[in-house]
N, C-alpha and C positions, 0 to 999 in steps of 0.2 A: 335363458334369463329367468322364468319361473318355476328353475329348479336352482338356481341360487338364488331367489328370494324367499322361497322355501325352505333352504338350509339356514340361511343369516335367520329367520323367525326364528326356528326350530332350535339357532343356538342361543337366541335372545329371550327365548320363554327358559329354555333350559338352564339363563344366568338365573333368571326371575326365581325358581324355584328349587335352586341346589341351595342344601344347605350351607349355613355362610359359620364360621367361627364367633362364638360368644363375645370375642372381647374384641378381635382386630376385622372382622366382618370377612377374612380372606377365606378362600375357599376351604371347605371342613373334610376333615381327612378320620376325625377320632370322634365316636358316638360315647357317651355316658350310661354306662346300661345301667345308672338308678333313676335317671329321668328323662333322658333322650337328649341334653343340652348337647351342644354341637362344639368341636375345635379344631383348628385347624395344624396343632401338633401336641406331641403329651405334655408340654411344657404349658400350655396352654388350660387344657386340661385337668395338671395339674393345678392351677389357679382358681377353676371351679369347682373341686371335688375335694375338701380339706378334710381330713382325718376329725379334727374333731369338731367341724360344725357342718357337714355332710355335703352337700350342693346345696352353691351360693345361689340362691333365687332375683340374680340379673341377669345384662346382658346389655351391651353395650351399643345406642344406636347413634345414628345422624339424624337432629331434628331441625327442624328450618326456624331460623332465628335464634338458637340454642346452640349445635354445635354438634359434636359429638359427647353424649349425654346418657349416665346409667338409667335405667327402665328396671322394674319390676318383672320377673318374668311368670309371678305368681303373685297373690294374697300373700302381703306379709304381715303381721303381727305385732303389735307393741312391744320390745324387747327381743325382739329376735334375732338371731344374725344376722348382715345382709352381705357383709362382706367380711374379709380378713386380707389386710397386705403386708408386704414386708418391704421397708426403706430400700429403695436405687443406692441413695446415697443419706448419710445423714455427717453431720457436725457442728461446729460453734454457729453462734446467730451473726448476722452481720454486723455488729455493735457488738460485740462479745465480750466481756472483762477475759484476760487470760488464763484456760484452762487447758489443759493437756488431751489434745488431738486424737488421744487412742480411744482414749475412754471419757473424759468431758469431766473429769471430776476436776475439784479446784485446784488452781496451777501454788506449787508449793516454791517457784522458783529454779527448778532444775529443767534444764533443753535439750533436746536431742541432739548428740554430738556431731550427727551428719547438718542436720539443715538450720539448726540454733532454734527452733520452735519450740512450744511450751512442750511437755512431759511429766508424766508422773517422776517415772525411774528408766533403767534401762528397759527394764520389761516392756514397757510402754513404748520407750523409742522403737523397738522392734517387731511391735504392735499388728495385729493383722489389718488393721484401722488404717494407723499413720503410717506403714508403707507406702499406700495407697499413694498418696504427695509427697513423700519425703525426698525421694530424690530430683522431681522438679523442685522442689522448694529449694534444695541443698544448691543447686544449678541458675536461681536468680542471682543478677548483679547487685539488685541492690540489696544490702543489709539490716533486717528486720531487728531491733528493740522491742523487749519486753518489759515492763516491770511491777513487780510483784504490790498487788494493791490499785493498781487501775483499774478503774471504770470501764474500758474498752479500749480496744485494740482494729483498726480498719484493717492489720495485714492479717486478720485469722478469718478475712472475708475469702483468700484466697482455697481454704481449705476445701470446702464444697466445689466453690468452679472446678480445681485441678480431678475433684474425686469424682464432678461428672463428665469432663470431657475424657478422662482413663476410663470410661465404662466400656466401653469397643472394647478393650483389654480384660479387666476384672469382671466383666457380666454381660457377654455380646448381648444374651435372651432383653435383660432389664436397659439396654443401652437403645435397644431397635423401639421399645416402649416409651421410652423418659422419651426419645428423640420425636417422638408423636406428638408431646401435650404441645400446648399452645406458648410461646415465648413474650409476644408483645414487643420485638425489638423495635419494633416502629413507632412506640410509644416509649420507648428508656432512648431514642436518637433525638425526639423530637424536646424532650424534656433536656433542656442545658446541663442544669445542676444535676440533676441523675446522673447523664451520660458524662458527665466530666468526673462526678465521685468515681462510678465505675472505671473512668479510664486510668485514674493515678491508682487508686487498690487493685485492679484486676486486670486491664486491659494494655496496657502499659508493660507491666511483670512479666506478664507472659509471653506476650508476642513481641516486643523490642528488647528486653532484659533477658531472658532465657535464651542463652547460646544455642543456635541451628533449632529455634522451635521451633514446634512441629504445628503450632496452631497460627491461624490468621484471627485477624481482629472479627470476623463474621461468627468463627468457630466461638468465640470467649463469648460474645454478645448474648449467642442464641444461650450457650450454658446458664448465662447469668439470669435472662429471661426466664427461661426453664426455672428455674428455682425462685427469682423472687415471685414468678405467679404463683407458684403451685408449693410451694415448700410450707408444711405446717410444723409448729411448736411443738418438740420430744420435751418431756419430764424426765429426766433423769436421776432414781430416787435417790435423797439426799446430798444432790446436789443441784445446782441452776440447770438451764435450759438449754438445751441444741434446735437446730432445724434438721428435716428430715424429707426427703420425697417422697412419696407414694404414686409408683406409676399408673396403678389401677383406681385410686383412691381420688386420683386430680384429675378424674375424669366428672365427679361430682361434678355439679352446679350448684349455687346458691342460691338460696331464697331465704327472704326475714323471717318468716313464715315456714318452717325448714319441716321435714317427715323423717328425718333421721341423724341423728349423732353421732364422734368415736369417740374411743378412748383411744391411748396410748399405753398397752402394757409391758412391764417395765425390761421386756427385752427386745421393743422399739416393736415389736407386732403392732399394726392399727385393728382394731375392731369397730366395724359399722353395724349402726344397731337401730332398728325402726325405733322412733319416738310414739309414732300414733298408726294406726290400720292403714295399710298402702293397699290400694285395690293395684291387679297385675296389669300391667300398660303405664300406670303413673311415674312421674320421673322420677326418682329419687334425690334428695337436695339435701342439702346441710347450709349452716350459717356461718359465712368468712367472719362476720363479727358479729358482737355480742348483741340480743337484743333489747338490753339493759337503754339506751342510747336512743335519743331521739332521730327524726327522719333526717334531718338535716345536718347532724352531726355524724349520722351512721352511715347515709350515703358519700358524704364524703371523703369518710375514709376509706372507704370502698372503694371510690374512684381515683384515690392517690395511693391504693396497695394494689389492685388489681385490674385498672383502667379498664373499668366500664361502669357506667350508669346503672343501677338496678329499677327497675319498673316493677316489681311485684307489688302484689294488693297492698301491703300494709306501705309502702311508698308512692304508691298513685292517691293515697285518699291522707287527706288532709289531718282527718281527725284519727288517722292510724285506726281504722279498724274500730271506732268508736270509744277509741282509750284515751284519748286527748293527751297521749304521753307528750305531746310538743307543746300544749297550750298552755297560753301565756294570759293573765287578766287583762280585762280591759278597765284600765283604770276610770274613763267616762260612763261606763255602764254601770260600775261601783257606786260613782257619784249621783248617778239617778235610781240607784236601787233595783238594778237590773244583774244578772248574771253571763255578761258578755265573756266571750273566749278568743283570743289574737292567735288566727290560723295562716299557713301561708296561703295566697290566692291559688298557685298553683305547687302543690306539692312537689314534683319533677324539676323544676327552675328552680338552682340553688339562690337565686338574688332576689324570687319573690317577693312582692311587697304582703304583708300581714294585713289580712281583715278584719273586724269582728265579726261573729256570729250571729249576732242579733241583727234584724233584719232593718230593726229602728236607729242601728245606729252607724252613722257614715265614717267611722275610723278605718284609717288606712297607716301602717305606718313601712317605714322602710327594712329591710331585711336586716342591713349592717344596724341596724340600733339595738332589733331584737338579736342579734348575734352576741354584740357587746354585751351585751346584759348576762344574756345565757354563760358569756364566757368567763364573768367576774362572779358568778355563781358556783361555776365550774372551781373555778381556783379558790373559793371560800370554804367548798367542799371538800375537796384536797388538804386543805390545810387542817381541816380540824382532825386534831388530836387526843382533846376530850372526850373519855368516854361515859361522862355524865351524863345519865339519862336526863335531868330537867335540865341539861344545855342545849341536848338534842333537840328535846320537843320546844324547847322556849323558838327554835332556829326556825324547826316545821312551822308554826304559828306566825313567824315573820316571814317567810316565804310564802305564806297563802295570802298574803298580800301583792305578789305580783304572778307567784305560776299557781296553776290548776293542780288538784288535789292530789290527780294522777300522775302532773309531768314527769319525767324521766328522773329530776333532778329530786323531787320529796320521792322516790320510790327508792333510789338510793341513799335517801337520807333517813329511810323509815329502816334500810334493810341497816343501818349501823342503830338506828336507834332498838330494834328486836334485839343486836345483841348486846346493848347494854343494860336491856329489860331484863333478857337472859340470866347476868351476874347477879341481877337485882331479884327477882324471881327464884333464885334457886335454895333461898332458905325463908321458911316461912312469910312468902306474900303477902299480901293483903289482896282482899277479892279485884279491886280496880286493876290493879297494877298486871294480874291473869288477864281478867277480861280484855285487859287493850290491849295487851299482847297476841291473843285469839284473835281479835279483831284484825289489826295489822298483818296478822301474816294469812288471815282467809282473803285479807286485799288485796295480797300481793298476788294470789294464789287464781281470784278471781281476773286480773288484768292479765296474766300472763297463763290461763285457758286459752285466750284471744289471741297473745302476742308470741307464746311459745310453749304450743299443747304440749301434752301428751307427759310420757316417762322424761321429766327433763332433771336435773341437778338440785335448781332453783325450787320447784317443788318437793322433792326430798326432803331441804333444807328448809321448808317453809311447813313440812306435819311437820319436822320434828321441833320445830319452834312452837306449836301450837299443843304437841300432843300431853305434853306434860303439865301445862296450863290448864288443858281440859278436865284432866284428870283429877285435879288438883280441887278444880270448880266443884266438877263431882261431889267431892271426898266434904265438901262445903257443905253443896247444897246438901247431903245426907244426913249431915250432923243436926245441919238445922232442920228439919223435920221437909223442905223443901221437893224430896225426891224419895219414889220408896227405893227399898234394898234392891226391887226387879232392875228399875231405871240405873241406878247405882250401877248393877252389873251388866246391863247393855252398855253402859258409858264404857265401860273395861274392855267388854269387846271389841267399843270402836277402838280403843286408842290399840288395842293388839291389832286389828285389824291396821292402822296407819303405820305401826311399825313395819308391816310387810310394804305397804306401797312405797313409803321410805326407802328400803330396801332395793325396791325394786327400781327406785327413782337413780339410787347413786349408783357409780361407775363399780362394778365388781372384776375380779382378776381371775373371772375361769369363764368357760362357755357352758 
């Protein structure tokens, strides 16, 4: 007896410290001789060790509350690689206008003579793409319409299901991976209207319509799961949009507050890339949506794209992080000459009631009023068309009568009116019309330090709104005796100096 409790330890210590595989945790068979990372076959391996961005510094764990979730396996760097994937599966978005299956570009009107779906030419129907589904598609009973100039099409939802359930076939390695991420079927059965769309566009076709299918309705579910949580937006240059998988890449998690970004380059490569310094152990995260959006608009699209709640810092605290991006005036603190601010009581409960901030005053209002409000802002926003700058600002100035300086709603209403400053701005200004331009975008610049550090888009796009303004002031103040020639030419510096950060802020197409 205590020499098989002695063997069971001995093999219980000896799981605890063999090394496990980077990505899939199974037991490691292949060492990395430029860093030591661990896999458990060359394929594997292969995913770690990229020819041109060296070893990926992750590693895939299981954390409690979280999931299985990428980790740091070192210091990474502002800018740095953290990853590189390549799409399981990519094609049209589920709403798609009609475009051609092989390649996504715009549908001209011609089908593939096998299955009747969109197509470039024949090339295209023969495509190494639309093989993929052409002959289940050719093999449904029912008969698919197209026409040229629609908005969208529900049967080109079929294309990704059919191209991920053939992955056993076209890619076992990528098929054993997609089959890993998480589905959510328990959440698309529970929901009516979801699970009834999915059943007439996809669940339906396949499994009662397609002669001697080979899939059951569980098979179609889990596929469609797989892709609405995890599938993100391909750019396809000069043309509209596809969706694409990433089986290594939908291992991220989300946070509003996010340490790393991709891109998408344009031969569907993802590149993940640190936003700000990741010390090694921290999780690695990206943002499902924008953080342009206040708390209460943002988490709920959240929880109706990817069903679940987010709790991160900038959504437990009321005031966002101290940006008041959701704050709303209080019209009673106005009237006594106070500076009140309409927060929800509890940030996390989307039907919160709204408080004021000020301690002296007893307002409380209901969440559905502040929603209304927010929501006829929203469509007021949408709608304008104008790109007159004293339309804009006449609009900002009426809206500081009901939301805070910061809300979500004047931060997008600032970032249209920068670019109509811009047109205005680009032939001899006048000093005011710079100055408020510099001002505007060092605000944006300062609120979203807080709300979306680091090498992000938005700040690229906020020096180069400013830099030429600066310069300009410069070139001002020197005439007027304001500044010596020294000052002059350190101002030159900075703005050289901003064209790098610029630079280094927007998406670039090499490693």
């Amino acid at each position: 007896t205590q020499l098989l409790i002695s063997s069971v330890l001995e093999l219980q210590l000896t799981a605890m410290v063999s090394p496990v595989c980077f990505l899939c945790r199974s037991p490691s068979s292949v060492t990395c001789e430029s860093c030591g990372a661990t896999s458990c076959s060359p394929s594997h391996a292969a995913i770690h060790r990229h020819d041109r961005a060296g070893c990926l510094p992750i590693k895939i764990e299981q954390r409690q509350g979280v999931g299985n979730c990428c980790v740091a396996t070192k210091d990474i760097s502002p800018g740095q690689t953290i990853l590189l994937d390549t799409p399981a599966v990519w094609g049209p978005n589920l709403k798609s206008a009609p475009k051609c299956l092989n390649c996504l570009a715009p549908w001209q009107g011609t089908l593939c003579p096998e299955c009747q779906f969109p197509v470039c030419d024949d090339e295209c129907a023969q495509g190494t793409h639309h093989i993929q589904e052409c002959g289940v598609l050719s093999r449904i009973s029912d008969k698919y319409t197209f026409t040229p100039g629609e908005k969208s099409n529900s049967a080109l939802s079929l294309v990704n299901v059919v191209r991920f359930l053939r992955l056993p076939v076209t890619d076992p390695e990528k098929a054993d991976r997609a089959n890993m991420l998480m589905d959510h079927v328990e959440d698309i059965v529970k929901n009516e209207e979801l699970y009834n769309m999915w059943k007439v566009a996809a669940i339906d076709p396949l499994v009662n319509k397609l002669p001697n299918s080979p899939y059951t309705e569980e098979d179609v579910l889990h596929a469609i799961g797989v892709l609405q949580t995890n599938t993100v937006a391909i750019g396809v240059p000069g043309y509209s949009q596809g969706h694409a998988l990433y089986p290594t890449f939908s291992y991220l998690s989300h946070s509003c507050v996010c340490n790393a970004r991709f891109q998408i380059l344009p031969d569907h490569t993802l590149v993940l890339r640190a936003q700000v310094p990741i010390p090694a152990g921290e999780e690695i995260t990206i943002q499902y949506m924008t953080p342009m959006l206040g708390n209460v608009t943002r988490r709920g699209k959240i929880r109706k794209n990817w069903f679940f709640d987010c709790t991160c810092s900038r959504c437990r605290d009321p005031t966002e992080l101290g940006t008041f991006a959701s704050g709303v005036v209080c019209r009673d603190c106005v009237k006594e000459g106070r500076e009140g601010v309409l927060l929800p009581m509890d940030s996390l409960d989307y039907d919160s009631p709204w408080r004021c901030s000020q301690d002296s005053c007893s307002v409380i209002i209901e969440s559905s009023t502040i929603q209304a409000m927010i929501s006829a802002l929203e469509a007021e926003l949408e709608g304008i068309e104008e790109s007159s700058a004293e339309v804009l600002q006449n609009l900002l100035l009426n809206w500081l009568q009901v939301l805070h300086p910061q809300h979500y709603l004047q931060l997008l209403l600032k970032r249209k009116l920068l670019a109509a400053l811009k047109l205005v701005t680009s032939s001899d200004p006048p000093r005011a019309l710079l100055t408020q331009t510099i001002a505007l975008a060092e605000e944006s610049i300062r609120i979203f330090d807080v709300l979306d550090p680091g090498l992000t888009i938005l700040r690229g796009r906020m020096v180069q709104y400013m830099n030429g303004p600066q310069l300009m002031v410069a070139k001002m103040d020197l005439q007027e005796g304001r500044i010596t020639k020294l000052q002059f030419m350190q101002a030159t510096a900075r703005a050289m100096k901003n064209v790098k950060i610029a630079t280094g802020c927007f998406e670039e197409y090499h490693l």
